[in-house]
C-alpha positions as CSV (number, residue, x, y, z in Angstrom):
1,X,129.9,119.9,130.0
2,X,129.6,118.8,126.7
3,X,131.5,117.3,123.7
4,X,131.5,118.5,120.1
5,X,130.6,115.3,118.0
6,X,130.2,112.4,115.2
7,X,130.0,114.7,111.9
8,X,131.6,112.8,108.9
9,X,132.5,116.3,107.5
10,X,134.8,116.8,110.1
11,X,137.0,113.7,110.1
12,X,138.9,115.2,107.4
13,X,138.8,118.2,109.2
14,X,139.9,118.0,112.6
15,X,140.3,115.2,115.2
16,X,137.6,114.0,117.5
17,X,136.8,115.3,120.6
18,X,135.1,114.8,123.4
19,X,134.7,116.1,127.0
20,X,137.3,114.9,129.6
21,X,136.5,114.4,133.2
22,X,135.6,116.8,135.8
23,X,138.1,119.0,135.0
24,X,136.8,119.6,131.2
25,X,139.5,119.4,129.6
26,X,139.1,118.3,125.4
27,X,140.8,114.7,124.7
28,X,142.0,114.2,121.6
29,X,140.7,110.9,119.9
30,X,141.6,109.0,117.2
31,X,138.2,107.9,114.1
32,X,138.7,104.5,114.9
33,X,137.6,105.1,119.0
34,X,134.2,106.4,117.3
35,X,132.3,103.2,118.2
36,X,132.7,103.5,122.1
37,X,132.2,107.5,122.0
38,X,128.4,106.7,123.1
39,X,129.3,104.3,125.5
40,X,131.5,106.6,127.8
41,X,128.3,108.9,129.0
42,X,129.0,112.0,127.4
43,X,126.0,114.4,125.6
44,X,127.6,115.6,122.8
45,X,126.7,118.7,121.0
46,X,125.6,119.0,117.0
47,X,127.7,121.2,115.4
48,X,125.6,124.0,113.4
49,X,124.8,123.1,110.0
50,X,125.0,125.4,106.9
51,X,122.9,125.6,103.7
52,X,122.6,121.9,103.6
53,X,119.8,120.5,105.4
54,X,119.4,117.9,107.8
55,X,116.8,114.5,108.3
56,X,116.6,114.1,112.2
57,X,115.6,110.2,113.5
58,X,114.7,110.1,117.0
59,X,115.4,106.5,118.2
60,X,117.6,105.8,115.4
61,X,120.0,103.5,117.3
62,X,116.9,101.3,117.8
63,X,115.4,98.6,115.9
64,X,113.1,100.0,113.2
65,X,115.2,103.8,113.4
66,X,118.7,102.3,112.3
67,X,116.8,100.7,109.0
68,X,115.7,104.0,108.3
69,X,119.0,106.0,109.0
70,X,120.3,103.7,106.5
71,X,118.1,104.3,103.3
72,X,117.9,108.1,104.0
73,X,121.8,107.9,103.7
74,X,121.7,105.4,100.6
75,X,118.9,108.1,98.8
76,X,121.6,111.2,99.7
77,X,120.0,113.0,103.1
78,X,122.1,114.3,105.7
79,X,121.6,112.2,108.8
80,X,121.3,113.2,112.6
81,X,120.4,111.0,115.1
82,X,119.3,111.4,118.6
83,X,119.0,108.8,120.8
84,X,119.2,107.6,124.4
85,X,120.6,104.5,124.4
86,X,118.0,102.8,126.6
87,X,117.0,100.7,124.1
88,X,119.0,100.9,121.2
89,X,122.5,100.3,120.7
90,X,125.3,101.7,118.4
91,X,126.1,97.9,117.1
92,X,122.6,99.1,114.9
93,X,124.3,101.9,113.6
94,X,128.4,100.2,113.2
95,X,128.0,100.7,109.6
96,X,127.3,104.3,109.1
97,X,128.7,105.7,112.0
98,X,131.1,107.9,110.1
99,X,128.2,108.8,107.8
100,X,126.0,110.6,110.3
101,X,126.0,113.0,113.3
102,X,124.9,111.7,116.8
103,X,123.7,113.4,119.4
104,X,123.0,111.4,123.0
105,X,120.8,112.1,125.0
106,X,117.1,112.2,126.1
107,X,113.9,113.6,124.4
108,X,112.7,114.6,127.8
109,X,115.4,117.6,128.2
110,X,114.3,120.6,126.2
111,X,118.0,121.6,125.6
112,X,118.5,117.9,123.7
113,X,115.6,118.8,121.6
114,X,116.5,122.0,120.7
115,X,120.2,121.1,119.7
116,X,118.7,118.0,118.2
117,X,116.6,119.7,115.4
118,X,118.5,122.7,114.7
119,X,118.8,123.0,111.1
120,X,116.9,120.4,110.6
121,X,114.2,120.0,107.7
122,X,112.6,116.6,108.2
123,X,112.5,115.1,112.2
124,X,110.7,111.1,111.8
125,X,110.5,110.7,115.4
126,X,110.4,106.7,115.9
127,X,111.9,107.3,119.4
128,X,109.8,105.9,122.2
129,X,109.6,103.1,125.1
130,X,107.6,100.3,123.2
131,X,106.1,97.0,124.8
132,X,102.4,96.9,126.2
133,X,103.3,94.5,129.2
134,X,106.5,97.3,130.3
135,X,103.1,99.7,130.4
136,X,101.4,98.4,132.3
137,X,104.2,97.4,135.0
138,X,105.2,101.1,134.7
139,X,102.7,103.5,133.2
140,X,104.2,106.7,134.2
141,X,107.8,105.9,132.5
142,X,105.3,105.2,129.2
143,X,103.9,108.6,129.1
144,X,107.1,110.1,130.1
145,X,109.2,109.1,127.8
146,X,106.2,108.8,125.1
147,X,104.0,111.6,125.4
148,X,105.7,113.9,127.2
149,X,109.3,114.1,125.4
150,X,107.2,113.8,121.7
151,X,105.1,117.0,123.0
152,X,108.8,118.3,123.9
153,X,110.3,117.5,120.8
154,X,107.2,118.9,118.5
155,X,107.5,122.5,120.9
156,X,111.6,122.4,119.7
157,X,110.5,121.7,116.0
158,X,107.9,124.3,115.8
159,X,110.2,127.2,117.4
160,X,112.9,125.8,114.9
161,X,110.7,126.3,111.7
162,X,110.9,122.3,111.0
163,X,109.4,121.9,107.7
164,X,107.9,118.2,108.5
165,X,107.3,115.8,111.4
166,X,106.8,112.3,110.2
167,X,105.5,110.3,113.7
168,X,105.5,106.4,114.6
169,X,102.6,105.3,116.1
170,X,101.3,101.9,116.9
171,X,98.2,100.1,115.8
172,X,97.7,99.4,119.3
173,X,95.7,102.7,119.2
174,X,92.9,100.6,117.7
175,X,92.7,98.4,120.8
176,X,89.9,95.8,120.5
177,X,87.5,97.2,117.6
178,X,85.9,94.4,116.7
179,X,85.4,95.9,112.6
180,X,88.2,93.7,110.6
181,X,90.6,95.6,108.7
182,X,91.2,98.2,111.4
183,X,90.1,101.6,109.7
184,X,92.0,105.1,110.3
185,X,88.0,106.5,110.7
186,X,87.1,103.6,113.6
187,X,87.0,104.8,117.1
188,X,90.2,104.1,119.0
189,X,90.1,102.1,121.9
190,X,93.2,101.7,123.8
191,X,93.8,99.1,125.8
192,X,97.4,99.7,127.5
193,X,99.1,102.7,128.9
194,X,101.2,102.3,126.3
195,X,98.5,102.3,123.3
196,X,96.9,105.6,125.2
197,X,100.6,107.1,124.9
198,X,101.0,106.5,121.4
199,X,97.4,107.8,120.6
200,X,98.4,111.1,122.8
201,X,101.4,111.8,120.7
202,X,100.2,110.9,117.1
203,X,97.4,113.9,118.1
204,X,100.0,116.0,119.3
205,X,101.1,116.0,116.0
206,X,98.3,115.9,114.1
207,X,97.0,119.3,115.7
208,X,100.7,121.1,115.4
209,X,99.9,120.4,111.8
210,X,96.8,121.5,111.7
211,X,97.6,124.4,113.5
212,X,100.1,125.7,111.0
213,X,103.2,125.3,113.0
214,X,104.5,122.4,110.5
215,X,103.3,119.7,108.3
216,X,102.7,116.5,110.0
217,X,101.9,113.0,109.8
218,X,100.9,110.0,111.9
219,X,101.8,106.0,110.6
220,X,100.2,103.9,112.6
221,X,102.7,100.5,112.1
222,X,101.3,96.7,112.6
223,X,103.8,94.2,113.7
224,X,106.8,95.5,112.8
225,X,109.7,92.5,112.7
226,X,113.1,92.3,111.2
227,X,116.5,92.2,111.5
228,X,118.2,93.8,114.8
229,X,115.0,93.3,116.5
230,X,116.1,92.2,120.1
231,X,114.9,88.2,121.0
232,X,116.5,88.5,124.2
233,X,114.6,91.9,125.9
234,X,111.8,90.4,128.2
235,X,109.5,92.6,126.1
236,X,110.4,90.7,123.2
237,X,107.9,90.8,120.2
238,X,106.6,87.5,118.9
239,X,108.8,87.0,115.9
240,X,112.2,87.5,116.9
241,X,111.6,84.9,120.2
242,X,109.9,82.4,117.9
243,X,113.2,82.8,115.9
244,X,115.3,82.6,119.1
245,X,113.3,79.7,120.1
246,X,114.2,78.0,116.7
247,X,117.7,78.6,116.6
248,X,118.2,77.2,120.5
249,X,116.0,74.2,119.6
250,X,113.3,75.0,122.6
251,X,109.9,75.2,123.0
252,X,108.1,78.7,121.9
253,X,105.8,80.1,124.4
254,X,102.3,81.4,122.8
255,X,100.4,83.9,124.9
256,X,96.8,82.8,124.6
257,X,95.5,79.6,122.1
258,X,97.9,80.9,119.2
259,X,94.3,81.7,117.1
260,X,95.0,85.4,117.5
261,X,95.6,87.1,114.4
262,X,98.7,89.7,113.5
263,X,99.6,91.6,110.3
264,X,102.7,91.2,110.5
265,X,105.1,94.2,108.5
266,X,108.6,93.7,107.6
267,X,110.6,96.6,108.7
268,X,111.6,97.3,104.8
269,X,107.9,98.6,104.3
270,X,107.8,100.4,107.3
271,X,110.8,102.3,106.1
272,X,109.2,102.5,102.8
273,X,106.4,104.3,104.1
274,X,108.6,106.6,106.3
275,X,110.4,107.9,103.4
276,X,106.2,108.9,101.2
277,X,105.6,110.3,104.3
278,X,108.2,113.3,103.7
279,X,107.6,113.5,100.5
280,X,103.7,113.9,100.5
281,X,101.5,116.8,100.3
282,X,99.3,115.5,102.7
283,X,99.4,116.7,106.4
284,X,97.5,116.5,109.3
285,X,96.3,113.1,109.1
286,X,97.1,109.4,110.0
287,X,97.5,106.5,107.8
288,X,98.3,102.6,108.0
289,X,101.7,100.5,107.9
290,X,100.9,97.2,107.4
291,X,101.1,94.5,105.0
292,X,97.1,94.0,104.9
293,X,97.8,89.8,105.5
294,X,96.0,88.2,108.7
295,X,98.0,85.6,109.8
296,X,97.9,83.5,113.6
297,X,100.7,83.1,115.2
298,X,100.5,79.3,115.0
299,X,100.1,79.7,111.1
300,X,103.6,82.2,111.8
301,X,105.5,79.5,114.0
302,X,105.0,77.2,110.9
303,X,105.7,79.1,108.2
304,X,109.1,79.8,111.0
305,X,109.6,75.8,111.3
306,X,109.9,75.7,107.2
307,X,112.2,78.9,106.9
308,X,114.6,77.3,109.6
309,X,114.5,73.9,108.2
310,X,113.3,72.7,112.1
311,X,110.5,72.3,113.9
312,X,109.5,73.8,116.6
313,X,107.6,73.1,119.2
314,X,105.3,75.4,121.4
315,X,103.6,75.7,125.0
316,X,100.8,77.9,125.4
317,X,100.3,80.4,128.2
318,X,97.6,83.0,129.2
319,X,97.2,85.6,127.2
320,X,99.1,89.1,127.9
321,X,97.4,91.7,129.3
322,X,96.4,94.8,126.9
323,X,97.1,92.0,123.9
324,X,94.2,91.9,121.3
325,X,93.0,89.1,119.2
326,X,92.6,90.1,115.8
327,X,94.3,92.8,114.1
328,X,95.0,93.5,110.1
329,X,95.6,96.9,108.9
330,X,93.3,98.5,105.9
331,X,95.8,100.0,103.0
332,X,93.4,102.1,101.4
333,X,94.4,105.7,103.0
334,X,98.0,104.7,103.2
335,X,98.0,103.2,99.3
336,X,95.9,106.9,98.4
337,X,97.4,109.3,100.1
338,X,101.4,108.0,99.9
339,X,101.3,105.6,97.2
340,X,102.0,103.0,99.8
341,X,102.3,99.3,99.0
342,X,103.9,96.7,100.7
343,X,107.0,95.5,98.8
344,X,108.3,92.6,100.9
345,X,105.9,89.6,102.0
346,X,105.8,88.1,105.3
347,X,107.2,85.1,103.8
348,X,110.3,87.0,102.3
349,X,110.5,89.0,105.7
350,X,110.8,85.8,107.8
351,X,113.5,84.6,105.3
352,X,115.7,87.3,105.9
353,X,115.1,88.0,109.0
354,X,116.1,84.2,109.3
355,X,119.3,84.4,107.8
356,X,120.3,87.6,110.1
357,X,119.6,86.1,113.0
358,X,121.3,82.9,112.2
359,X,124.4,85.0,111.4
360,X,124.6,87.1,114.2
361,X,123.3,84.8,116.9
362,X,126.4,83.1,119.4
363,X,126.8,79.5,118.7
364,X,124.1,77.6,120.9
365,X,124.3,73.6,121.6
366,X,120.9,72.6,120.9
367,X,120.6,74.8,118.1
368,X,121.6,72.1,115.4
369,X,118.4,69.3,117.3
370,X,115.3,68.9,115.7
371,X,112.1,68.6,118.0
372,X,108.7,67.4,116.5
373,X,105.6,69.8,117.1
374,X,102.1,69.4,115.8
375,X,101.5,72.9,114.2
């Protein structure tokens, strides 16, 4: 069974739908149950598009995905989103819910990538199952759900005629070169399962291109933080559980003597480069997201302490395995061949990120104390 779904065309149209139990039997249901549609388990099916054409964001219920559903919207695309739900959540997408059509379900199937980019002109595929350490705990669900539903999706967009394929990939694909900025030309060096899946799918990619079956390019992002990033996930990334750290008025926990170095890229420029990356002539190749600023992460907790108006103090721990300990992305290929520039500063980032998560975050007793640290 499946349900006929989320198309803001058709809420002046018809009512919604969606696939009753066993028996299959359509329910009628009323715009405002839209926001627990995804929650009840159903795949819903896209309904076929018409002249118009249609931007396709894989993971965009996640993190950096629901950022970039939002300015294709604001600049007048279509929107379709696919996503699984494993790690994103509609609460990314409350806002523009009515705006776009969403399809559940999971990269891995071949019939949710081929209703997923029917029509469909531009796919960025920012889907995937980030976080070194998860990789290494469980290296097989990394390539599964990274290499192996990417190389599904790019066989659906080929026999679809998709013009474009715009890919995330993860500076993590550099692993521990030792030349500072990290070069698109340098060798990669993985040093996690998930690095090696990332670096599997940006090549998938990058020979579809080159093969003629669509244009294609690879952005390989650095840091990424932001609002809607989770603090809570035991994957978190460093930013977002400093933040949580500072707002509950605990110690943060550094992997490692907090020396390591970051280039740290709020999500704004990410999307930024996202949106060249359709719109440029080039295909075939990779290119940079980052903000080109090397910054440690004890330089980040107090540049955090400021912003929050709080200090914060810090333990340290080993270092994470697969981690690195320097990384800062070169601009020069990404600035030349997009016209990519980073428009929001680490400092700015932090600020807004900030005031997001001080908004959004519950109430928490020891949020309000100040502790002393010697950062």
């Amino acid at each position: 069974m499946y349900a006929i779904v989320i198309s803001n065309r058709w809420l002046h149209r018809t009512p919604w739908v969606r696939c009753g139990p066993a028996s299959g039997t359509l329910i009628a249901l009323s715009a405002s149950a839209l926001p627990s549609l995804a929650a009840a388990g159903t795949t819903r099916k896209v309904p076929k598009v018409g002249a118009q054409t249609v931007s396709l964001v894989t993971g965009g219920a996640g993190f950096i995905g629901s950022h970039l559903v939002e300015r294709l919207l604001a600049l007048g695309h279509r929107v379709r989103v696919v996503d699984n739900l494993s790690t994103g959540s509609e609460r990314n997408l409350a806002a523009v819910l009515r705006d776009i059509e969403f399809l559940r379900g999971d990269l891995r199937d071949p019939a949710t990538c081929r209703d997923a980019v029917a029509g469909v002109e531009t796919v960025f595929h920012v889907a995937a199952l980030p976080s070194v350490p998860r990789s290494l705990e469980d290296p097989w669900t990394s390539h599964d759900c990274n290499v192996n539903a990417t190389l599904r999706l790019l066989i659906a967009c080929a026999a679809a005629r998709v013009r474009r394929v715009v890919y995330s990939s993860s500076s993590s694909t550099y692993g521990d070169t030792p030349a500072l900025p990290k070069m698109e030309a340098a060798e990669p060096l993985p040093r996690s399962p998930y690095a090696a899946a990332k670096l599997a799918g940006e090549q998938y990619v990058l020979a579809f291109a080159r093969a003629g079956r669509f244009e294609g390019m690879a952005l390989r992002y650095f840091n990424v933080f932001g609002p809607r990033q989770d603090p809570h996930s035991p994957y978190a990334a460093v930013i977002p559980a400093f933040l949580a750290a500072a707002y509950e008025g605990r110690p943060a926990v550094v992997h490692g003597d907090g020396r390591q170095t970051r280039d740290f890229t709020y999500v704004a420029n990410v999307v930024d480069a996202n949106v060249l990356a359709a719109e440029t002539a080039a295909s075939g190749t990779v290119a940079n997201v980052g903000a080109g600023q090397q910054t440690s992460l004890l330089t980040l907790l107090a540049m955090i302490s400021k912003i929050a108006g709080r200090s914060v103090e810090y333990t340290c721990s080993a270092p994470r395995a697969g981690d690195v300990r320097d990384s800062v992305a070169s601009l020069e290929r990404a600035s030349s061949v997009l016209g990519y520039r980073p428009s929001v500063t680490l400092k700015e980032g932090l600020k807004r990120t900030w005031a997001w998560f001080a908004n959004t975050q519950r109430p928490h007793a020891a949020s309000r104390a100040a502790v002393s640290v010697p950062v």
